[in-house]
C-alpha positions as CSV (number, residue, x, y, z in Angstrom):
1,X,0.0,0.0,0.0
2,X,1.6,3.3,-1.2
3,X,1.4,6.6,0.6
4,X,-0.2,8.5,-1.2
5,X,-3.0,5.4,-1.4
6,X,-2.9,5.3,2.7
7,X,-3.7,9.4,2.2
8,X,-6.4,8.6,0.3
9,X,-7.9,6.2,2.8
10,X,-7.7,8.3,5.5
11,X,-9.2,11.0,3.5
12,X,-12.2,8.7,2.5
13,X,-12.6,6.9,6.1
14,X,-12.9,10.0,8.0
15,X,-15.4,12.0,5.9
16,X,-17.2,8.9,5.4
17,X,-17.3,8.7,9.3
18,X,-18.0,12.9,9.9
19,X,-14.9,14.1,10.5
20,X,-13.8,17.6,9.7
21,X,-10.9,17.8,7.3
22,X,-9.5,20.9,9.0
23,X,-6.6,20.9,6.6
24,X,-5.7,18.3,3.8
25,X,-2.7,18.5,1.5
26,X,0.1,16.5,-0.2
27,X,1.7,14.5,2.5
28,X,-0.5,15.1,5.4
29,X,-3.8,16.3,7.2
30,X,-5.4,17.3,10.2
31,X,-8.9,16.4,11.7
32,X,-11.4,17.3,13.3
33,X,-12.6,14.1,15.1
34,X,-15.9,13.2,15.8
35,X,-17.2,11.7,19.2
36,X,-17.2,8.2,18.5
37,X,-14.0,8.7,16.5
38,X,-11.9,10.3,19.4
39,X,-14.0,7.2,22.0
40,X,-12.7,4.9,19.0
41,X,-9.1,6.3,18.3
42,X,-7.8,8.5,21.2
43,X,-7.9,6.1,24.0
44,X,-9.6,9.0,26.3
45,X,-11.7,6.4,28.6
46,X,-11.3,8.5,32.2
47,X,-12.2,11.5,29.9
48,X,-15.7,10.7,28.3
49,X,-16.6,8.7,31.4
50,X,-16.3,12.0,33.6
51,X,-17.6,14.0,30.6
52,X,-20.9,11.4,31.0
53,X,-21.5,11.7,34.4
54,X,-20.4,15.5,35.2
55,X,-22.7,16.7,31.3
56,X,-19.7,18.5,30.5
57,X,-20.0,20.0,26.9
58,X,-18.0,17.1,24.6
59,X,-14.5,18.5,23.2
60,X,-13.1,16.0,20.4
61,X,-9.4,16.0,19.9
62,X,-7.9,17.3,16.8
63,X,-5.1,15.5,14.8
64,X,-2.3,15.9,12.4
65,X,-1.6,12.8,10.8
66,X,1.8,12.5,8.7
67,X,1.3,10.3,5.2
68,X,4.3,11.3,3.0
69,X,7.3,12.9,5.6
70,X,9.2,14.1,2.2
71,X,5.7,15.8,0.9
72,X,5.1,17.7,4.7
73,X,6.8,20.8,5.5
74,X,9.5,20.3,8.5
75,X,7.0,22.5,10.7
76,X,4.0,20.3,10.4
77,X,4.1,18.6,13.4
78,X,1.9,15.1,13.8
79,X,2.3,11.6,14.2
80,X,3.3,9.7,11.3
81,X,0.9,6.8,9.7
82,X,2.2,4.6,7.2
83,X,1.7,1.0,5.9
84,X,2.1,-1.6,9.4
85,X,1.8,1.5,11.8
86,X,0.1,0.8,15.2
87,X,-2.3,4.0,14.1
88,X,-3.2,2.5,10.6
89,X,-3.9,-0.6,12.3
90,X,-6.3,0.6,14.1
91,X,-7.7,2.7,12.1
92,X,-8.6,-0.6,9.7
93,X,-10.4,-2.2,12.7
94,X,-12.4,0.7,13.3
95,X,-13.2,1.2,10.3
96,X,-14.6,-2.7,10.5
97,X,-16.3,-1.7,13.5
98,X,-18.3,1.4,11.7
99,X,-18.9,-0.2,8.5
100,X,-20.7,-3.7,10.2
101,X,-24.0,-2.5,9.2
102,X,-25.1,-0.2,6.7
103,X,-28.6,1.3,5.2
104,X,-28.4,3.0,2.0
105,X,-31.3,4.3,-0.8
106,X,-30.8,4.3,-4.5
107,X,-30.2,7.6,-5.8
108,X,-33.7,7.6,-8.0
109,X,-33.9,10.3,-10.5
110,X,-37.5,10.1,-12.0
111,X,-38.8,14.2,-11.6
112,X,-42.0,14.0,-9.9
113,X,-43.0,10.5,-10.5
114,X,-43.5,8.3,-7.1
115,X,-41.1,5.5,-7.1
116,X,-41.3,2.2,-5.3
117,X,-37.8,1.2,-3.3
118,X,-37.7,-2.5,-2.8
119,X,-36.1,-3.8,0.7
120,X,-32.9,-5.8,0.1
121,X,-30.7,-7.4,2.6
122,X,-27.0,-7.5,1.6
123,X,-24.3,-9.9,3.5
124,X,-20.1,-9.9,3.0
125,X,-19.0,-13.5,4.1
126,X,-15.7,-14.8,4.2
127,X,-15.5,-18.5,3.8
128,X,-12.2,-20.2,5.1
129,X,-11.2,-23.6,4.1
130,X,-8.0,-24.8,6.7
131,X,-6.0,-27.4,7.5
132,X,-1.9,-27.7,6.6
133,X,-3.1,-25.4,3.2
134,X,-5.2,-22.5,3.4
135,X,-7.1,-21.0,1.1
136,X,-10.2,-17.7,2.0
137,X,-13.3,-17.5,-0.3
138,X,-15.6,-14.2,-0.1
139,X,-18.9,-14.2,-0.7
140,X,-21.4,-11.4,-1.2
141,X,-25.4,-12.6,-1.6
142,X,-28.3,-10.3,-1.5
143,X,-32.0,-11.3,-0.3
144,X,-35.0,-9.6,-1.3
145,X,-37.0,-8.9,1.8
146,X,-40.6,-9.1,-0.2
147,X,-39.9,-12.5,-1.9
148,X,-37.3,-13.7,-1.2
149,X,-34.9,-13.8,-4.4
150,X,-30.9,-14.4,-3.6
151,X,-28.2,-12.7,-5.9
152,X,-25.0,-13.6,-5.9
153,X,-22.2,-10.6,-6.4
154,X,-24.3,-8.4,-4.3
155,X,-21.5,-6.3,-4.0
156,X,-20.6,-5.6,-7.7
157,X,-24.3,-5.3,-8.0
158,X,-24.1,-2.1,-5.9
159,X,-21.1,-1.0,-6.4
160,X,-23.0,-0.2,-10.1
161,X,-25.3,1.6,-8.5
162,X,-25.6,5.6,-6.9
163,X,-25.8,4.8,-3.1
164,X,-27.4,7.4,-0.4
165,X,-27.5,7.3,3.1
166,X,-30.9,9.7,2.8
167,X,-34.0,9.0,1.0
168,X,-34.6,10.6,-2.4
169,X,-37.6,12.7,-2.9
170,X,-40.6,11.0,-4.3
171,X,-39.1,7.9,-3.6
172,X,-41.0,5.4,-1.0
173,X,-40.2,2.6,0.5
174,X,-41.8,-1.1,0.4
175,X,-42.2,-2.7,4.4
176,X,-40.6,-6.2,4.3
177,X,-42.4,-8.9,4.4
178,X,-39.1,-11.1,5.4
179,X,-38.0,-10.0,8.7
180,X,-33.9,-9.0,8.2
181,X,-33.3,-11.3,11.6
182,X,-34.8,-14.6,9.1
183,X,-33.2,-13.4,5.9
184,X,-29.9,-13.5,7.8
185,X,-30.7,-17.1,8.6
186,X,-31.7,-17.5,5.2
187,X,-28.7,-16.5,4.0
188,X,-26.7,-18.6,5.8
189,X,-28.8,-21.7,5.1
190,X,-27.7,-21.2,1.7
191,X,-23.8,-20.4,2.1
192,X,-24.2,-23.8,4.2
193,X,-25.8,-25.9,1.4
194,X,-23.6,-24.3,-0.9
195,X,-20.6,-26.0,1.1
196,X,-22.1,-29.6,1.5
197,X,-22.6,-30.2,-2.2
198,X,-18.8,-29.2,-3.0
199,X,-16.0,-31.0,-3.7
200,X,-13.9,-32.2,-0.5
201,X,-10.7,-33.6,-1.9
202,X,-8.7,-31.2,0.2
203,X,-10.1,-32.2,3.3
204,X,-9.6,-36.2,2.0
205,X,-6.0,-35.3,1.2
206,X,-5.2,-33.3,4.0
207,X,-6.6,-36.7,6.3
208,X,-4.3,-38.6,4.2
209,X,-1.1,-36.5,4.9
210,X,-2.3,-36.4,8.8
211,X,-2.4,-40.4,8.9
212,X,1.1,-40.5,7.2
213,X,2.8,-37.9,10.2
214,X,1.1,-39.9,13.1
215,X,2.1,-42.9,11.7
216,X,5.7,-41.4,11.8
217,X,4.9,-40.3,15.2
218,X,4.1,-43.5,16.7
219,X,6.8,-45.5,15.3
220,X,9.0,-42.2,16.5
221,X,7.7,-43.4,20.4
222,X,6.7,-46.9,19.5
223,X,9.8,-48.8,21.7
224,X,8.7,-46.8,24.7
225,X,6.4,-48.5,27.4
226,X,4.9,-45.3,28.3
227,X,4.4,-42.7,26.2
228,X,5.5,-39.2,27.5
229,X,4.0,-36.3,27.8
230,X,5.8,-34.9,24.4
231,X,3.8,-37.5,22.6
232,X,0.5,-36.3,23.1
233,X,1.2,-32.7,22.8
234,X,3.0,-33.8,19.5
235,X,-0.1,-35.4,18.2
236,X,-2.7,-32.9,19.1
237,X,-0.2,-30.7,17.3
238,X,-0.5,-32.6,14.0
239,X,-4.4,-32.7,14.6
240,X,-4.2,-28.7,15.0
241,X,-2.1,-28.9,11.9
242,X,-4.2,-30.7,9.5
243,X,-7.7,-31.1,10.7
244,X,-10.1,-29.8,7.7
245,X,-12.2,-27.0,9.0
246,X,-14.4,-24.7,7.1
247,X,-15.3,-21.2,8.4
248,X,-17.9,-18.4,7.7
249,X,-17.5,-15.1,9.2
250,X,-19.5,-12.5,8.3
251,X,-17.8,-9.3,7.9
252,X,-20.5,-6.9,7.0
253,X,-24.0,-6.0,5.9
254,X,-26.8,-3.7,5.6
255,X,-30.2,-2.7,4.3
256,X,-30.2,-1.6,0.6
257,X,-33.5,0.2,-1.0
258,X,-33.2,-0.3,-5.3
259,X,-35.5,0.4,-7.4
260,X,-35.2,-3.5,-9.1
261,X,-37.4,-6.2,-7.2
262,X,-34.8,-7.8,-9.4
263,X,-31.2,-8.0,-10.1
């Protein structure tokens, strides 16, 4: 990730997220945090914890963050953020944090006409397939809420699409006949059938290569009467090592009102 790209992160994650850009130019910037920016970045528990019980008037900090050193001018003064920094870091989480859920309107551009906003639930999954090999498999699937139709890409989908966080004028929205707690389920029904009808040959192959390494293990401790304790910490070892386990993890989702029942 290149400097200027991490500049243009930050510039995107903080007004996304209400901040003030209080100054932004080649090679660094200062905010203007928000609340649950400086609660979320500034490690400032003691302070908002009196500020909560004394109603003292809120005072987010304000930063300078350094992105390019040879771009700043030697008087800017800030801390320095760059690719692997403790900030940046952190910065990625909470942005993880923020961005968990999500309700958004098509940007509908019909003059006066009333327009019809259909109710779709949208879910980010990451599938992982371990066990001595690792491989991650991310999935994006879309429910509508009034019949129930799945799409997969959900996220290309939208990304085609003009996004608002506000509803557009003359633009209504349909009430859900699928509850988003049992689309949820729904969704994960599927991602779940979807894995038992796939090939397994990893997992058979990876049970294969774990026989072979006990095997060696046992004929490593077979001439001893009693086995010691290395044995059994050596085995559950290789089971930790090449077990097949699949994962889902969902990393984010939201509510999405289009103007398609269809996609």
């Amino acid at each position: 990730m290149l400097q200027e790209e991490i500049h243009q992160y930050l510039e995107r994650f903080f007004e996304a997220n209400g901040a003030v850009l209080v100054e932004n130019r080649p090679g660094w910037m200062t905010v203007q945090l928000t609340i649950e920016l400086d609660k979320a970045l500034m490690n400032r528990p003691f302070y908002w914890s009196y500020l909560e019980k004394t109603g003292g008037i809120p005072n987010p900090m304000t930063v300078t963050f350094i992105t390019d050193r040879e771009k700043a001018p030697d008087t800017v003064k800030g801390e320095p953020v760059h690719f692997g920094s403790p900030r940046l870091n952190q910065i990625f989480e909470t942005a993880k944090q923020f961005s968990r859920y999500i309700r958004l309107f098509e940007d509908v551009r019909h003059g006066q006409k009333q327009v019809p906003l259909y109710p779709w639930l949208g879910m980010n999954a990451k599938i992982s397939y371990r066990c001595d090999l690792k491989k991650d498999v991310f999935r994006s699937i879309g429910l509508n809420l009034i019949h129930g139709t799945m799409a997969e890409n959900f996220q290309d989908l939208l990304e085609q699409r003009a996004l608002t966080p506000k509803i557009p004028d003359y633009c209504f929205t349909l009430t859900p006949i699928i509850m988003p707690k049992s689309a949820v389920k729904r969704i994960e029904q599927y991602i779940r059938q979807g894995l038992s009808k796939e090939p397994h040959h990893w997992a058979e192959e990876a049970v294969k290569r774990w026989h072979q390494d006990l095997a060696l293990l046992d004929h490593f401790y077979e001439d001893m009467e009693e086995r010691p304790e290395s044995y059994e910490i050596e085995k559950q070892a290789l089971k930790e090592q090449y077990e097949p386990k699949i994962t889902v993890h969902v990393l984010n989702g939201g509510l999405f009102y289009l103007k398609d029942a269809f996609i």
